[in-house]
NUPALO-355116 format. One record per atom (N, C-alpha, C): x, z, y. Coordinates in steps of 0.2 Angstrom, whole numbers, plus 5000, padded with zeros to 4 digits. Atoms other than C-alpha are relative to their C-alpha. Layout:
XZY/...
***
This chain:
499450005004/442755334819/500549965003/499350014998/444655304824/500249964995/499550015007/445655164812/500549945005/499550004993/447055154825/500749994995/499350015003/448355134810/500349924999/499850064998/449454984810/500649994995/499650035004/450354954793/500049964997/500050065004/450554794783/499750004991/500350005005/449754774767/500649974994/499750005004/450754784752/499649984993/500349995007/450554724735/500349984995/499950025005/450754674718/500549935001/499550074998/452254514716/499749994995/500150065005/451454474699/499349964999/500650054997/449954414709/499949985008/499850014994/451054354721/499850005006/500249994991/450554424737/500750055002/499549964999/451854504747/499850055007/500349974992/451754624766/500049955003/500250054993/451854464774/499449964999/500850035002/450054404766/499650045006/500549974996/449354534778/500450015006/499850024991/449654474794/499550035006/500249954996/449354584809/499749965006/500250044993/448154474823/500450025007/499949974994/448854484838/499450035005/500549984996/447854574851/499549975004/500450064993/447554434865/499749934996/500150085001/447054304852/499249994997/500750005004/445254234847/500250004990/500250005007/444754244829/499449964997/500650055004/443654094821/500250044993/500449965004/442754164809/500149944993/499950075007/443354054791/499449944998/500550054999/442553894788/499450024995/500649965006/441653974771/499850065003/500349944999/441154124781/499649985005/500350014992/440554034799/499249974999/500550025000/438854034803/499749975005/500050044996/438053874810/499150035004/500649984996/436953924824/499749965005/500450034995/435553854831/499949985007/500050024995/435353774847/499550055004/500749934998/433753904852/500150054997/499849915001/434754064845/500450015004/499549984994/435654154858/500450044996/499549965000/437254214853/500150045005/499949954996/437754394861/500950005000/499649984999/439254474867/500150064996/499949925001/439654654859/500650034998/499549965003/440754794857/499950024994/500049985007/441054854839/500350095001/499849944998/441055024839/500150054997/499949965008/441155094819/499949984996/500050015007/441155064803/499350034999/500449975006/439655104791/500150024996/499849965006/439755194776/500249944994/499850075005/439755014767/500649965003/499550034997/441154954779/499549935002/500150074995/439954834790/500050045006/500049994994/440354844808/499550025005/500549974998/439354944819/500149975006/499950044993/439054814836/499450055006/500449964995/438354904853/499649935003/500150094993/437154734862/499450085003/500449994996/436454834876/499750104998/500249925003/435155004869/500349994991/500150025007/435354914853/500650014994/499250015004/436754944836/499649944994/500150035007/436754824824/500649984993/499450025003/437654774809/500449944998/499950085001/438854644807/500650024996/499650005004/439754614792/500649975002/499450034995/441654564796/500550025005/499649964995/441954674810/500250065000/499749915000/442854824815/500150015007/499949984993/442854944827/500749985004/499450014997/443754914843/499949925003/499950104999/443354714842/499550015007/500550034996/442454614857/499749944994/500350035005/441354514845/499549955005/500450045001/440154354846/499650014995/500649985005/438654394835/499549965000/500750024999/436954304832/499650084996/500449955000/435854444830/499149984992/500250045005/434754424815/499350045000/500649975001/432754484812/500150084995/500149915003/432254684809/500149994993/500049995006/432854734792/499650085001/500349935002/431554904789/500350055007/499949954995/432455024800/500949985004/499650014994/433954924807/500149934999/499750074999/434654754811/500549974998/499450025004/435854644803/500549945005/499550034995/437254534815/500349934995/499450065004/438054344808/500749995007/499550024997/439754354815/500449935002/499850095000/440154184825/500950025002/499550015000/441854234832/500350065003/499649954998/443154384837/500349965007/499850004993/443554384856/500750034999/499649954999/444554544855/500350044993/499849945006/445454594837/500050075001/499849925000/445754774833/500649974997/499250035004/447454784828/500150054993/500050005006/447054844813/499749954995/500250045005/446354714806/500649935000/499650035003/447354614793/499749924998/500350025004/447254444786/499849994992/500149995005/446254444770/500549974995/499650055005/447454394754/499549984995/500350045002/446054354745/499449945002/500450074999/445154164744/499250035002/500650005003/443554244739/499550065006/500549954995/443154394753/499749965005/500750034995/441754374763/499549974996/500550015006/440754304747/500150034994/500049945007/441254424733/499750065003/500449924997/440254584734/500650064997/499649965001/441854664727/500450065003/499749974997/442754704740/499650035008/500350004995/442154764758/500550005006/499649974993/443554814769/500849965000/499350035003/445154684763/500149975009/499750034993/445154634783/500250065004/499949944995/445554824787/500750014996/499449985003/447554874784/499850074998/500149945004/447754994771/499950075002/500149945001/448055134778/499450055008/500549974996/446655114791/499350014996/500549995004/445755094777/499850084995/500149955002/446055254769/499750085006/500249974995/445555344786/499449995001/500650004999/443955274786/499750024995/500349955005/443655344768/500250075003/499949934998/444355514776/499250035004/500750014994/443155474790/499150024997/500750015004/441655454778/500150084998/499749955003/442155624769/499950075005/500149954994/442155734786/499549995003/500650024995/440655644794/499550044993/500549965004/439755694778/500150074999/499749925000/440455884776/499550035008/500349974993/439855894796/499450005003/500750034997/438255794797/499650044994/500349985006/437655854778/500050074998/499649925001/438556014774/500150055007/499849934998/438756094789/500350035002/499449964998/440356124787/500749984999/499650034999/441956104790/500850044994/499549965007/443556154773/500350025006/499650004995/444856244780/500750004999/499550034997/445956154777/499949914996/500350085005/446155954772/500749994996/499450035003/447155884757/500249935002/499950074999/448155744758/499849954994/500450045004/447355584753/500749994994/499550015006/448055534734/499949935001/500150085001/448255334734/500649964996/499550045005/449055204723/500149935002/499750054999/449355044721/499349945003/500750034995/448154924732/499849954995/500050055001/448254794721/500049994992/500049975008/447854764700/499950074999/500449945003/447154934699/499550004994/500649975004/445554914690/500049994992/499850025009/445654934670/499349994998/500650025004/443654924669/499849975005/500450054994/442554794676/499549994996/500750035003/440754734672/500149945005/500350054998/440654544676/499549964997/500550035001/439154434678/500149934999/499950095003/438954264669/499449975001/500850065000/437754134673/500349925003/499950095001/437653934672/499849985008/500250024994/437653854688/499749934999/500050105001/436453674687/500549975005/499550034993/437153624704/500850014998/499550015001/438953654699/500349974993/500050035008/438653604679/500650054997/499749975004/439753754674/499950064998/500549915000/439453954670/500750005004/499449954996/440354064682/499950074999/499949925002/441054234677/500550015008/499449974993/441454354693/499450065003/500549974998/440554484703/499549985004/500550034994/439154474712/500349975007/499550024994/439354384729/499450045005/500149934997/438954514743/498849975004/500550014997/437254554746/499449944998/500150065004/436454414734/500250054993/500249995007/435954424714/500449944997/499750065002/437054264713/500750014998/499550005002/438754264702/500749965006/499450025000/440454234712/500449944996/499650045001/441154064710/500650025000/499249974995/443054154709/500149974993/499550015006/444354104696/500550054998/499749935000/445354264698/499950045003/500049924996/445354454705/500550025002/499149964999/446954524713/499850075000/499849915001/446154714710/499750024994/500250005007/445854674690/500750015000/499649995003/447354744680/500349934997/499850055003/448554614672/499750014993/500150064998/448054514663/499449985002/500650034998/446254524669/499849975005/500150004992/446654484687/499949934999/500150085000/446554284679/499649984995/500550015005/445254304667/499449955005/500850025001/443554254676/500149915000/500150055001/444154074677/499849974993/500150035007/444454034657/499650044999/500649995004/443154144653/499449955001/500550065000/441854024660/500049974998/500150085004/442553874654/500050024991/499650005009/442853954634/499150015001/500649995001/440954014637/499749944999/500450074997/440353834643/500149964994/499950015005/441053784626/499550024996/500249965004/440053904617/499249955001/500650024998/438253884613/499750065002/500349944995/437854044622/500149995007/499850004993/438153974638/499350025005/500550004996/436554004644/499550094998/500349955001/436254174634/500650054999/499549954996/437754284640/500150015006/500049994993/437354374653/500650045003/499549934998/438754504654/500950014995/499349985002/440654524651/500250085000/499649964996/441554694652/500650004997/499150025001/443454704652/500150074999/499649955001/444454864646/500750014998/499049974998/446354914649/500150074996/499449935001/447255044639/500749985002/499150004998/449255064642/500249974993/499350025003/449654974627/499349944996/500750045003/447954854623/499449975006/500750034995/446454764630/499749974996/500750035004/444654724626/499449975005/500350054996/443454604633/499450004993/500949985006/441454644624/499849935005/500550054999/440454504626/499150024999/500949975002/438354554629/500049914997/500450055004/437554414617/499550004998/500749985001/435854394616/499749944993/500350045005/435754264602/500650014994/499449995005/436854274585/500449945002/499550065000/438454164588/500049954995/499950055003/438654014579/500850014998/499250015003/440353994568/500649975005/499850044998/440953874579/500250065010/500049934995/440554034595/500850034997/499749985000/441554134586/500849984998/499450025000/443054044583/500449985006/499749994993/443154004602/499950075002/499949944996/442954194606/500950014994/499249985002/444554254594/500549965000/499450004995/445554104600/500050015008/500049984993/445254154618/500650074999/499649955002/445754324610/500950035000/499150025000/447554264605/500249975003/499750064995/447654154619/500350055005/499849944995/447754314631/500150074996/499849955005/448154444618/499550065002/500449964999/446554534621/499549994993/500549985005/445454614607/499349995001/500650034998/443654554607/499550024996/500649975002/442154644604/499449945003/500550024997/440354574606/499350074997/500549974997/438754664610/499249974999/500550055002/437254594601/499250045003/500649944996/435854764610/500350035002/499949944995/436154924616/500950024998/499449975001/437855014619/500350004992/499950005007/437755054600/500149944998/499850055004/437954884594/500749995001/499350055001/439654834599/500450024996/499850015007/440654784588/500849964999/499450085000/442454694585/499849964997/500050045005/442654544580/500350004995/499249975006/444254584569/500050065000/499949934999/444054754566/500750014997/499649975004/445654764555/500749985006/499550034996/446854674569/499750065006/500349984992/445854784585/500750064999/499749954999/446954904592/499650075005/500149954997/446655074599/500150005008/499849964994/446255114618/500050055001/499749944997/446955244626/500649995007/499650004996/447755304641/500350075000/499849924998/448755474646/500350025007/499749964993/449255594657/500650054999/499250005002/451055604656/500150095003/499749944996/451155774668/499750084994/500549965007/449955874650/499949994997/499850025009/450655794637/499349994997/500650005005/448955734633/500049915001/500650085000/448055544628/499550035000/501049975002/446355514628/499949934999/500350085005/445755354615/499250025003/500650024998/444055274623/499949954999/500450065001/442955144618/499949955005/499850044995/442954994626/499449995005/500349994996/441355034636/499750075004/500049894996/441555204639/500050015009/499749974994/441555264655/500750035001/499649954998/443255334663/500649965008/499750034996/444155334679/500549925001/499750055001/444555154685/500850005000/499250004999/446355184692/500450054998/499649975004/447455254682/500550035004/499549974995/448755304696/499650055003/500249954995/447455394707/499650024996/500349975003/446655464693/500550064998/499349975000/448555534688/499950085004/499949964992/448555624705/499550045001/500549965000/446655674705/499950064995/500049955006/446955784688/500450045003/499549954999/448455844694/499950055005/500249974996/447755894710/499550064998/500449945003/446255984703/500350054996/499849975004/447256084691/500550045005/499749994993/448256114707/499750085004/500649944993/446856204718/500050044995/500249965004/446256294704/500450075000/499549965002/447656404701/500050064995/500350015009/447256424681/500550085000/499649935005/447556604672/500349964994/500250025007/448156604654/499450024998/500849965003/446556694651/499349975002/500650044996/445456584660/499449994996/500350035004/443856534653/499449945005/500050054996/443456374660/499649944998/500450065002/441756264660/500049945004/499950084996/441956064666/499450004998/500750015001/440256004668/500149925001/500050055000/439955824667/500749964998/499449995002/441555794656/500449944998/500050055003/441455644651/500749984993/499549985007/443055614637/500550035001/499649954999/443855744643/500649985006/499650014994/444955684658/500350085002/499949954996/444955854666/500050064995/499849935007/444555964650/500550014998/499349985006/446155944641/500650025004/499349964995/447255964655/499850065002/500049944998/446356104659/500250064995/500049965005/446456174642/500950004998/499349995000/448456164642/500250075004/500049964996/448256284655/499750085000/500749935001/446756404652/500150044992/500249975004/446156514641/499549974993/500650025003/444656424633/499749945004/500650054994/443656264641/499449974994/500550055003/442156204638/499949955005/500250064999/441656024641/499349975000/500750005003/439755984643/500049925004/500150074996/439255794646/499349974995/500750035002/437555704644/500049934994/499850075007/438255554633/500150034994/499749975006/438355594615/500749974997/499550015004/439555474611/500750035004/499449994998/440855514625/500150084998/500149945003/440455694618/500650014993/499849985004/441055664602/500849975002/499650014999/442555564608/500450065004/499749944997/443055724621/500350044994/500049945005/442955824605/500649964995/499550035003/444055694597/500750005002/499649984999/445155704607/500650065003/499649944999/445555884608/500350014995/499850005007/445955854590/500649975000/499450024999/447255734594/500450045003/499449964996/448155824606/500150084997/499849945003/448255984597/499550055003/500549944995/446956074608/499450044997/500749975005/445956204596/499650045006/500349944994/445556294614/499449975005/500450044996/444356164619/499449964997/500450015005/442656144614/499349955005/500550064995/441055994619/499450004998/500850015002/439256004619/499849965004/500350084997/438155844623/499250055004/500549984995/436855914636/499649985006/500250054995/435855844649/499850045007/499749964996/436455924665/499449995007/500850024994/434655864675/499650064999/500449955001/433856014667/500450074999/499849934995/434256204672/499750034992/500249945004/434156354658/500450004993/499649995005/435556304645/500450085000/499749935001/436456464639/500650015003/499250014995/438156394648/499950055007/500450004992/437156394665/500050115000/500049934999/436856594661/500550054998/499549975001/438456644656/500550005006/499350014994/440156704668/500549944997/499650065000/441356584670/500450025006/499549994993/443156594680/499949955002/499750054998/443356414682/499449955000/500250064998/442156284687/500049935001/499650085001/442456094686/499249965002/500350025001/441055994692/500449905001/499850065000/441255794691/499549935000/500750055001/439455714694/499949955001/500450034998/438655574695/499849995007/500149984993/438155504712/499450035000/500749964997/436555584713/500150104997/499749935000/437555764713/500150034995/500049935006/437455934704/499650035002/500649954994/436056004714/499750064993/500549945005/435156084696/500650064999/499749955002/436956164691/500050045006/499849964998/437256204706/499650085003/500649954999/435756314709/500250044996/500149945005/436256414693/500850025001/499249975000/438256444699/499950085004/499949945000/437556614706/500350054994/499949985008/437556674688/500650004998/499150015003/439156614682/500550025004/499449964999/440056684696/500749995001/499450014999/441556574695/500550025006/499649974994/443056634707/500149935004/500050074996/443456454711/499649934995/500250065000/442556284710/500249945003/499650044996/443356114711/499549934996/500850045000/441955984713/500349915003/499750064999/442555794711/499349964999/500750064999/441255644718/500049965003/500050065000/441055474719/499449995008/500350004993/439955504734/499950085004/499749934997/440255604747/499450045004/500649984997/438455634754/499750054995/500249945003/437755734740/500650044997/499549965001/439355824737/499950045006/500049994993/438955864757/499350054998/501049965000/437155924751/500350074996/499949965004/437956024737/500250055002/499649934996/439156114748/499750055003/500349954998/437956174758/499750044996/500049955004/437156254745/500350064996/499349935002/438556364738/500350015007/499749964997/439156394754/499650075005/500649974997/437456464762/499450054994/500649955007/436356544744/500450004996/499749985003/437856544733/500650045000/499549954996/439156664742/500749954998/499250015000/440756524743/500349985008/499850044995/441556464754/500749954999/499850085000/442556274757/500750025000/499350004999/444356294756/500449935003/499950095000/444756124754/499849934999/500250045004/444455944753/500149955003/499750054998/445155774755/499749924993/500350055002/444955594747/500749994994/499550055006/445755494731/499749935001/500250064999/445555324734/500249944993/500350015003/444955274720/500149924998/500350084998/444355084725/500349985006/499750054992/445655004738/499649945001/500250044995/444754884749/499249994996/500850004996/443054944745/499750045005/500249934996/441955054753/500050054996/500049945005/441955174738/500550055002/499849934998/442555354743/500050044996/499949915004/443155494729/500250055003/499849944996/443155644736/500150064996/500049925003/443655834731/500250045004/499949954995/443355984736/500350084996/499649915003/443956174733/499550065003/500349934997/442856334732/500350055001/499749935003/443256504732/499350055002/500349974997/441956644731/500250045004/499849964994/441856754746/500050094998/
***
């Protein structure tokens, strides 16, 4: 992999960071390794020398010592690096970065405090847009290594804003004795241990400053020791913040979660068991989320722990692009497989003839079907199905238009049965580009397609996370 681009990282002002936060290394100059990151090496450990010579698919730098590659978190290709060299991990070896010799001139300084101990982010020392080349990179390595094969032709990548993106987040909560406080935040990389962070710069406003007061409001509570789990959710005109709760709250609990509530003008749910329990606190004050997609005049109302794409601008772009490749009849009859609350159904069904929508969740099921009722859409219909097993009556019927949108562990059972159905074209969106690679092969070699196209949405700035889509068409 090549990530030879060299622009400045832009971001968000209402989390004050500006282009000049991502400051470009000069070529000739050493890089000390942060004093929260440097690791103190033994007198009887031999530090190496090595070239770095690619990324991973998790974004750790791939060092050349000698026969030898190993991993070293930190780096990027291109560097001359200082390593310590760590003990066999199973089938490769792991590298603690003492210090950069030789920058790449792609690498930025991080703007956030917390990288190198959040497991959030991977790649916030790579500038942006060499970062979107390594996801491209990821994307064609898997098409040529897995698949076999090569689209013919590539999309341009879709990207947004680098910075407050995320409308959904799962954060981990737990009491530190050694610190005497709880800390909310995510994992810290590679470790079961919660992130000491006080804020996010790729949580939406106003979550980007939640994880601080949320520890200290918890630390109040008398759950402090039995809340293990926050999740946060964003509509365009609301927010909600579920608390998991493993004990009943006390009176005194819930008067510190609903003034938290009005404190940050977030709606507050708690979570006493399984998904089915949550619940508002205030059901008659909660408001409605929902987001839309301005370009087919549709909403879509979801539950505050629903699944749906996190960034709402490259989400925007990936609808519009699939609806795009497609190139929809009015006649169309048009099955989405893995539908989840209709993302891709309802704009499709502005378009088509008929769609069905099939997704393994009942409740995102009923909500997709809810919201074909909102939007006016009587041409769009949803059954709850569990899309691991092969011989539903869908699977045996034709179909022009294909939608898949899987799960990282693929589509492998539908795809086995898309001889049947026949569709003309197939537009297959995936959170991983490895079994999307496995999948292509399959339709392109026992299912008669062939690849037309296929390129990245980026999804997750400055993780490793790679959305990809591709474009069939039968042969």
């Amino acid at each position: 992999m090549t990530v030879d681009a060299a622009v400045g990282v832009t971001a968000d002002d209402a989390v004050d960071i500006t282009a000049d936060d991502a400051v470009k290394v000069p070529a000739d100059a050493a890089v000390e390794v942060p004093a929260d990151a440097a690791v103190k090496v033994p007198a009887d450990v031999d530090v190496e020398v090595a070239e770095v010579i690619d990324l991973s698919h998790d974004g750790l730098g791939i060092a050349q010592l000698g026969e030898r590659r190993i991993f070293v978190p930190g780096a990027l290709p291109g560097e001359r690096i200082r390593v310590r060299p760590r003990k066999r991990r199973r089938q490769y070896r792991l590298g603690d970065l003492i210090e950069i010799e030789e920058p790449s001139e792609s690498r930025v300084e991080p703007p956030c405090q917390y990288f190198g101990r959040c497991g959030g982010c991977a790649v916030q020392h790579l500038d942006y847009a060499a970062q979107v080349a390594f996801k491209e990179s990821m994307v064609r390595e898997a098409l040529a290594r897995i698949g076999g094969v090569e689209p013919e032709s590539w999309l341009d990548p879709i990207t947004g804003p680098e910075w407050n993106y995320r409308r959904r987040a799962r954060l981990g909560v737990r009491y530190v004795k050694g610190k005497q406080r709880v800390l909310v935040g995510f994992k810290e990389r590679a470790t079961r241990y919660v992130t000491d962070m006080g804020s996010c710069r790729v949580l939406v406003q106003p979550f980007d400053r939640l994880p601080g007061p949320l520890g200290e409001m918890i630390g109040q509570t008398s759950l402090w020791r039995r809340l293990p789990q926050v999740e946060l959710a964003a509509g365009e005109s609301a927010g909600a913040v579920v608390f998991r709760v493993l004990d009943e709250p006390s009176e005194t609990d819930l008067t510190h979660f609903a003034e938290f509530g009005r404190q940050w003008n977030l709606d507050i749910y708690l979570q006493r068991g399984g998904p089915g329990t949550v619940r508002p606190l205030d059901p008659e004050r909660t408001r409605r989320l929902a987001y839309g997609l301005t370009e087919f005049d549709v909403e879509l109302e979801f539950a505050p722990t629903d699944f749906l794409q996190i960034n709402a601008r490259v989400n925007e772009g990936l609808v519009a692009q699939v609806v795009r490749l497609l190139e929809l009849k009015p006649s169309d009859h048009v099955l989405d497989l893995y539908c989840g609350l209709g993302n891709f159904s309802l704009p499709l069904a502005r378009r088509a003839g008929h769609v069905l929508g099939v997704e393994g969740e009942g409740g995102l099921v009923a909500r997709a079907a809810a919201n074909a009722r909102l939007n006016g859409l009587d041409n769009a219909s949803f059954s709850a199905c569990d899309l691991n097993e092969s011989g539903w009556r869908f699977l045996r019927e034709e179909w022009d238009i294909v939608v898949l949108d899987p799960p990282r562990s693929g589509a492998d059972t539908v795809v086995n049965e898309m001889a049947a159905m026949g569709p003309r074209r197939i537009a297959y969106v995936s959170c991983h580009p490895a079994t999307m690679a496995r999948d292509a092969r399959s339709l392109i070699e026992s299912r008669g397609y062939r690849l037309l196209a296929a390129g990245v949405a980026d999804m997750f700035p400055h993780t490793h996370h790679a959305e990809a889509v591709a474009l069939f068409e039968r042969r």
